[in-house]
VOBA-748370 format. One line per field, with one value per residue: y negated, z, x of N, C-alpha, C in turn. Coordinates in steps of 0.2 Angstrom, whole numbers, plus 5000, padded with zeros to 4 digits. Example, Ala and Ser with C-alpha at 12.3 -4.5 7.8 and 13.67 -1.06 7.14 Angstrom:
2
n_north [5028/5011] $
n_up [5039/5035] $
n_east [5066/5064] $
ca_north [5022/5005] $
ca_up [5039/5036] $
ca_east [5062/5068] $
c_north [5016/5000] $
c_up [5039/5039] $
c_east [5066/5064] $
//
This chain:
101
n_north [5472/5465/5462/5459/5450/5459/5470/5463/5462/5475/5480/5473/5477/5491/5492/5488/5496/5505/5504/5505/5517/5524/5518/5526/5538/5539/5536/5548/5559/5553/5557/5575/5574/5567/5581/5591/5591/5592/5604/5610/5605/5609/5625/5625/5625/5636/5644/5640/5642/5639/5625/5617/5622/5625/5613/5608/5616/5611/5599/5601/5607/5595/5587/5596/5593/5579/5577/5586/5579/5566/5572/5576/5566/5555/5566/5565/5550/5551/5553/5562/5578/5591/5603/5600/5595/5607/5616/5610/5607/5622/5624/5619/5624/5638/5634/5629/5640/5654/5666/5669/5669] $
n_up [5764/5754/5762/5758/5746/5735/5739/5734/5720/5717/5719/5707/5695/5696/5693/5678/5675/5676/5669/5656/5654/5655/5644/5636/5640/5636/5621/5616/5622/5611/5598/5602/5603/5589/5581/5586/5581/5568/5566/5568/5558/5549/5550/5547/5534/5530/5522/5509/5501/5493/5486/5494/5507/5507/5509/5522/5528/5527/5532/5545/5551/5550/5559/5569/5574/5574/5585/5595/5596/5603/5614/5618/5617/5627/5640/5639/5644/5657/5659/5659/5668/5665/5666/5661/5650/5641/5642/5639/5622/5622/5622/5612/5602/5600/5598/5586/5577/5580/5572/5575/5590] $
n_east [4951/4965/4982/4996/5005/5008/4999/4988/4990/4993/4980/4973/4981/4977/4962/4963/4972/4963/4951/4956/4959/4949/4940/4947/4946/4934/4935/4940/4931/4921/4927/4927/4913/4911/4916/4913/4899/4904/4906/4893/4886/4895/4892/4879/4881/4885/4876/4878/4888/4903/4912/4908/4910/4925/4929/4923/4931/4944/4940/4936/4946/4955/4948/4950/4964/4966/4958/4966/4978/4973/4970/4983/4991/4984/4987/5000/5000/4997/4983/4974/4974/4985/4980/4966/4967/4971/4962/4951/4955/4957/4942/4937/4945/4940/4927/4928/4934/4928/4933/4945/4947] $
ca_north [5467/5467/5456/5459/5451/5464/5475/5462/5463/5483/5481/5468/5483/5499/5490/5486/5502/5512/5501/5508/5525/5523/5518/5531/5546/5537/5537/5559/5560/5553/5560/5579/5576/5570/5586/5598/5590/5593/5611/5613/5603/5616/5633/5626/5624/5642/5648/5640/5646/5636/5623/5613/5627/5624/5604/5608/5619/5605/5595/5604/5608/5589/5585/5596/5593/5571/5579/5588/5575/5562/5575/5578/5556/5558/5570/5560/5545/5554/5550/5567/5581/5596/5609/5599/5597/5614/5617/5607/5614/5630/5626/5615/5630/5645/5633/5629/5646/5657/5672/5669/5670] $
ca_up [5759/5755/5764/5755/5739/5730/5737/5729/5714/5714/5717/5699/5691/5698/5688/5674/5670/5675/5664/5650/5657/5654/5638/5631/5640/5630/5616/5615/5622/5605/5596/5603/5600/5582/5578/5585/5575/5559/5566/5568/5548/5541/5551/5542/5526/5526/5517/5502/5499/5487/5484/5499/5512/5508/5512/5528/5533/5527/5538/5554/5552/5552/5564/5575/5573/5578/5593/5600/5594/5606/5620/5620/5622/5635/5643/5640/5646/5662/5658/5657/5668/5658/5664/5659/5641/5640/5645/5634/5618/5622/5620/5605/5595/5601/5592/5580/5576/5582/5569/5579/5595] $
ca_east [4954/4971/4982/5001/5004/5010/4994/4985/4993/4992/4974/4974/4984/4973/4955/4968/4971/4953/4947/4959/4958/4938/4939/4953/4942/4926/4936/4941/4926/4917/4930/4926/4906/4910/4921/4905/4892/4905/4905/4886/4885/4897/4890/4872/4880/4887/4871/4879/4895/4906/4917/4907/4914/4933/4927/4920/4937/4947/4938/4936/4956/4958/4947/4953/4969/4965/4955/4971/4981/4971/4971/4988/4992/4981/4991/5006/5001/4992/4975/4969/4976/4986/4975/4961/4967/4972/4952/4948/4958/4955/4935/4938/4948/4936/4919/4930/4938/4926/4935/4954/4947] $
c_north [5467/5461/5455/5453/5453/5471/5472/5463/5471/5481/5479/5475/5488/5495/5488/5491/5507/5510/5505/5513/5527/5524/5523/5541/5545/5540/5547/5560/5561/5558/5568/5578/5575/5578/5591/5597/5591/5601/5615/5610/5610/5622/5631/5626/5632/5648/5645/5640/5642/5634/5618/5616/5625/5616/5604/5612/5614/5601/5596/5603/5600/5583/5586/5596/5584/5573/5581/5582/5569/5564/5574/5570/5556/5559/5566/5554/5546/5550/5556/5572/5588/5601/5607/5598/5603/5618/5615/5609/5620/5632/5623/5621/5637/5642/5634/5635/5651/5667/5672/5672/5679] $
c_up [5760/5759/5763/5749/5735/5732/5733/5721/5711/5713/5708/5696/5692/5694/5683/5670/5672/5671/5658/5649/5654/5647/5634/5632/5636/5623/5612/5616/5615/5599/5596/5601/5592/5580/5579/5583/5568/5561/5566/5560/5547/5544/5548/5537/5523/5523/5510/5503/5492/5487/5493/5509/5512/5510/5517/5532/5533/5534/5544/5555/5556/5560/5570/5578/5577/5584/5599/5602/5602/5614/5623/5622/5628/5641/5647/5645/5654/5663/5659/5662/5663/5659/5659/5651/5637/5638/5637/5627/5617/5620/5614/5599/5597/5597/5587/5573/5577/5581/5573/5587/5598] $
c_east [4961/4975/4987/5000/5005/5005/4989/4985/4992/4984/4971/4975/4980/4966/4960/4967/4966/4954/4951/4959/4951/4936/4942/4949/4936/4926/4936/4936/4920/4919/4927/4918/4907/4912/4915/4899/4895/4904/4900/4884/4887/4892/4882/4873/4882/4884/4871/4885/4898/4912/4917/4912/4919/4932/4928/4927/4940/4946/4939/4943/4959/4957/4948/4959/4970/4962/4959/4975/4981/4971/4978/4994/4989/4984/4997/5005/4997/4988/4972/4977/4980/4983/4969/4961/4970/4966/4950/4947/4956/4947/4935/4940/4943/4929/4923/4930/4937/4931/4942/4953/4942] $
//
């Protein structure tokens, strides 16, 4: 147990911020699975070929784009190491982007 005031006061702070830590990896988390169920949608739609494709690029572009987005706060706010959202990216644009990579 602590027995400062000011260790107690960290300890307050240190469950303060897990907790928000917690919630900010939850959130990229969701984040990254929605973005690879739009990319398993579109690669089943691209036995129709049309107008619905350039959609499905649209989309992925966007979503992957709020995905880095959310990594790269992350980063910033060191929630997320930078290799690890390096990692991360790197697998997000190679489903995404199969043809770049």
């Amino acid at each position: 147990m602590a027995n400062t005031k000011s260790s107690k006061k960290r300890i307050k702070i240190n469950k303060r911020n897990r907790i928000q830590n917690n919630s900010y990896k939850s959130l990229i988390k969701s984040h990254e699975k929605n973005h690879l169920n739009l990319i398993k949608a579109s690669s089943e739609q691209v036995s129709n070929p049309g107008e619905e494709e350039s959609n499905y690029k649209a989309l992925l572009r966007a979503s992957f784009s709020a995905v880095v987005s959310q990594i790269d706060k992350a980063v910033k706010k060191k929630i997320l190491h930078k290799n690890t959202a390096i990692r991360k990216k790197t697998n997000l644009l190679k489903k995404t982007f199969p043809t770049l990579t």
